[in-house]
ZAMI-968307 format. One record per residue: x, y, z of N, C-alpha, C in turn. Coordinates in nm, 2 decimals. Example, Ala and Ser with C-alpha at 12.3 -4.5 7.8 and 13.67 -1.06 7.14 Angstrom:
REM residues 2
ATOM    n.c1    n.c2    n.c3   ca.c1   ca.c2   ca.c3    c.c1    c.c2    c.c3
ATOM    1.32   -0.57    0.78    1.23   -0.45    0.78    1.32   -0.33    0.78
ATOM    1.28   -0.22    0.71    1.37   -0.11    0.71    1.29    0.00    0.79
//
This chain:
REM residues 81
ATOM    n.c1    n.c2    n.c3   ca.c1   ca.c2   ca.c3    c.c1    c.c2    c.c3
ATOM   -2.54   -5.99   -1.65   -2.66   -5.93   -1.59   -2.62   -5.79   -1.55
ATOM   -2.72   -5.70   -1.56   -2.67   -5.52   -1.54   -2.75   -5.57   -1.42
ATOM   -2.64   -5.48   -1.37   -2.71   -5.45   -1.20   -2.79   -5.27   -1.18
ATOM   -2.79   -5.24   -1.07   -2.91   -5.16   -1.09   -2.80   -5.03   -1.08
ATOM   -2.71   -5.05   -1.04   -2.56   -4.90   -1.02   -2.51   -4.87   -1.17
ATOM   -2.56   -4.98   -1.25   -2.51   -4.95   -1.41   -2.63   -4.89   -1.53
ATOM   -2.74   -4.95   -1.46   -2.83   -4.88   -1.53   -2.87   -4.73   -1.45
ATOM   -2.83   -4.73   -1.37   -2.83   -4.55   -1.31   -2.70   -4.50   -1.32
ATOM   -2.60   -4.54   -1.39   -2.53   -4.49   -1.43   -2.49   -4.48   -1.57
ATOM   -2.55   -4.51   -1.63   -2.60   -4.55   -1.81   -2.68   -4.41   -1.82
ATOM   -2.80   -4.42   -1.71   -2.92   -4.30   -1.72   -2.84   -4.16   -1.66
ATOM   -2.77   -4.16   -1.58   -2.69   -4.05   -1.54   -2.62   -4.02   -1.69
ATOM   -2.51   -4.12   -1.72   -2.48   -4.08   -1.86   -2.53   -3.99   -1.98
ATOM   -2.69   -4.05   -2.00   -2.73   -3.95   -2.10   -2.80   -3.80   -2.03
ATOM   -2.82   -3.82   -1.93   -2.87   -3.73   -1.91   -2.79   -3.59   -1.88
ATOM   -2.64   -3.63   -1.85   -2.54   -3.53   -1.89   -2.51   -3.48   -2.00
ATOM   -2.57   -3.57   -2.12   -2.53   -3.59   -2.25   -2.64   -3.48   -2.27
ATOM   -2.74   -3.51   -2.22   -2.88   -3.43   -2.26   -2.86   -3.29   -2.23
ATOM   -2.84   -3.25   -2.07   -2.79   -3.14   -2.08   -2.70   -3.06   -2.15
ATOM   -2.55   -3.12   -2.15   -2.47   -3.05   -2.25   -2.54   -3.02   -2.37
ATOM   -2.59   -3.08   -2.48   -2.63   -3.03   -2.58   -2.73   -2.92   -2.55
ATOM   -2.84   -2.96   -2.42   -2.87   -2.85   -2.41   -2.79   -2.66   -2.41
ATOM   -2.69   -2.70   -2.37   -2.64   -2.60   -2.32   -2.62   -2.50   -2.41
ATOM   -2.53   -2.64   -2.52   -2.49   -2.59   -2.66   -2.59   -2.49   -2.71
ATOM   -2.69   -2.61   -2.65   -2.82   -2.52   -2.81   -2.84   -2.34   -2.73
ATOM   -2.86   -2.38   -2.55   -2.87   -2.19   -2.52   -2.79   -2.13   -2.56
ATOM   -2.62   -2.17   -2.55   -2.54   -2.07   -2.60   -2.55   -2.03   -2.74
ATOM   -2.60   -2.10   -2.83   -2.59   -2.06   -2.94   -2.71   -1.94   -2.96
ATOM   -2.85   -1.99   -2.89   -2.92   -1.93   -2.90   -2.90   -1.73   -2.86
ATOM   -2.82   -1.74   -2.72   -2.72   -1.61   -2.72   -2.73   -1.57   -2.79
ATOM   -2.57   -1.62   -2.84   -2.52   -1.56   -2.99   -2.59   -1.52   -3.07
ATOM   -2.72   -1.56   -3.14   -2.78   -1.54   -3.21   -2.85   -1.41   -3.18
ATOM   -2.91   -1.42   -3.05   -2.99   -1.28   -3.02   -2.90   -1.18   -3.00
ATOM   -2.78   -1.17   -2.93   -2.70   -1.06   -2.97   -2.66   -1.00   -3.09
ATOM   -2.65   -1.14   -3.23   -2.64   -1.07   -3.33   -2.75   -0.99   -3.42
ATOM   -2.82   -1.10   -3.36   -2.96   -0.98   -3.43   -3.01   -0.85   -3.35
ATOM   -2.95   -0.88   -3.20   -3.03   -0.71   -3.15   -2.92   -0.64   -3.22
ATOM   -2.74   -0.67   -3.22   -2.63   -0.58   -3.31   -2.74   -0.54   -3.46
ATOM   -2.79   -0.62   -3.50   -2.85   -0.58   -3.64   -2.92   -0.47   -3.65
ATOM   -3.03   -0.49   -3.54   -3.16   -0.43   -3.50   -3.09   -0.26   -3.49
ATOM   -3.01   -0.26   -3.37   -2.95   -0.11   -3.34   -2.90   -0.03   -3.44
ATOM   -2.82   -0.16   -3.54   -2.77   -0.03   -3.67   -2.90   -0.05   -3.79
ATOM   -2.99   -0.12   -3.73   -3.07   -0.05   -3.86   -3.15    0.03   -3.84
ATOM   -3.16    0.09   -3.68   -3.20    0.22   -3.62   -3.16    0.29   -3.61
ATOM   -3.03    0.30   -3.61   -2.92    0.38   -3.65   -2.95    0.42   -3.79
ATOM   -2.92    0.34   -3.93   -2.96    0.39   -4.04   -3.14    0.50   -4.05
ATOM   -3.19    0.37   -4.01   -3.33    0.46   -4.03   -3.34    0.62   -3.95
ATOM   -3.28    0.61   -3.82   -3.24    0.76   -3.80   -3.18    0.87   -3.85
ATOM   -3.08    0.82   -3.89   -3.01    0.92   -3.98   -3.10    0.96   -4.12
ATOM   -3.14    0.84   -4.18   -3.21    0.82   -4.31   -3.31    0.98   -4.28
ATOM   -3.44    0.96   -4.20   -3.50    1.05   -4.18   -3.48    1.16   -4.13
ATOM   -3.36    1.18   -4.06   -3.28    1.31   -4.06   -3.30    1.39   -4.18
ATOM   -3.21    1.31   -4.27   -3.13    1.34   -4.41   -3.30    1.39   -4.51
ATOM   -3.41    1.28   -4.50   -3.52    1.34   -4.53   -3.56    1.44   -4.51
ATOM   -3.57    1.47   -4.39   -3.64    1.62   -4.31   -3.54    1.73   -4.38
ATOM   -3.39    1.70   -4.37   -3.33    1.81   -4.43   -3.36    1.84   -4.57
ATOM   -3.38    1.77   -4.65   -3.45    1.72   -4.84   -3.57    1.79   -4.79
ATOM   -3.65    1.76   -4.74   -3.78    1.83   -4.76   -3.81    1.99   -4.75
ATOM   -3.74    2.03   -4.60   -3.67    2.17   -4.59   -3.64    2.23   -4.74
ATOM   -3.53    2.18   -4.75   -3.42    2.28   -4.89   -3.54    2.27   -4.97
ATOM   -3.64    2.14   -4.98   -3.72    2.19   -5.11   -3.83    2.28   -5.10
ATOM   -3.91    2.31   -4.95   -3.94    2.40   -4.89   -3.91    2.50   -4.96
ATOM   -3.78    2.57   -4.94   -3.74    2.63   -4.92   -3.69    2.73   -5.05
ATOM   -3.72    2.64   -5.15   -3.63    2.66   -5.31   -3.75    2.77   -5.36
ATOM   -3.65    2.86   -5.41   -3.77    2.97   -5.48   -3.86    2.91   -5.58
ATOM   -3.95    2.91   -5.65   -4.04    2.85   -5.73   -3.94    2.92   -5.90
ATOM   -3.98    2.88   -6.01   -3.90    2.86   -6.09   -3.95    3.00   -6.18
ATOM   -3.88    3.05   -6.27   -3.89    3.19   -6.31   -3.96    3.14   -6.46
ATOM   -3.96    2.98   -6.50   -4.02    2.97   -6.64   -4.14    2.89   -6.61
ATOM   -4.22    2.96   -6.67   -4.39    2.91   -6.67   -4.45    2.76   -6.75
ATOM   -4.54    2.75   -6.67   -4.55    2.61   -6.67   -4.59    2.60   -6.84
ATOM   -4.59    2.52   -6.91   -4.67    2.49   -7.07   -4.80    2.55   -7.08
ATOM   -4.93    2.48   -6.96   -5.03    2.51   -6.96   -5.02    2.67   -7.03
ATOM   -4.97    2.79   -6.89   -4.96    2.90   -6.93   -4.88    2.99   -7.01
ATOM   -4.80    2.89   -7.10   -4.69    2.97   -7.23   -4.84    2.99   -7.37
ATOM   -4.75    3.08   -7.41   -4.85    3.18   -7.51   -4.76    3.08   -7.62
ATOM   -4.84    3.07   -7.75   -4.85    2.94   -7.83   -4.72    3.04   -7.93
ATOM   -4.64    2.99   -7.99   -4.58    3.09   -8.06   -4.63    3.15   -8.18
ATOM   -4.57    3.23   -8.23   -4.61    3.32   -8.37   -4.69    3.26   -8.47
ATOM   -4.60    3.16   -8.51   -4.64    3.11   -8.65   -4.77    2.96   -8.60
ATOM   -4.82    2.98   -8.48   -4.93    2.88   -8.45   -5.04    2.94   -8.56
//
């Protein structure tokens, strides 16, 4: 016959059991979010620089003298047309 110190200690039992895994599951959960905020920062990092590197590309093309040979539309047809 279980007396009543074994069945509250049976219930104590899982319920340590219950916590621990809980525990497990927060810490992993951690881990997880720190590796995805580590993700998050360097893909703000890339996209930072990324658009940097754009702004500079757009500038230089700004910037490029327009080209000394005429578009087709306005080339004169040659001789023998």
């Amino acid at each position: 016959m279980t007396t009543t110190n074994e069945i509250l200690a049976a219930e104590l039992a899982r319920a340590e059991d219950a916590i621990a895994e809980l525990e497990t599951k927060v810490a992993f959960q951690e881990h997880t979010i720190d590796a995805l905020n580590e993700a998050l920062s360097n893909q703000q990092k890339q996209i930072d620089k990324m658009q940097y590197q754009l702004r500079h590309v757009i500038d230089k093309v700004k910037g490029m003298e327009p080209s000394n040979i005429a578009k087709l539309s306005e080339e004169t047809p040659p001789p023998h047309y």
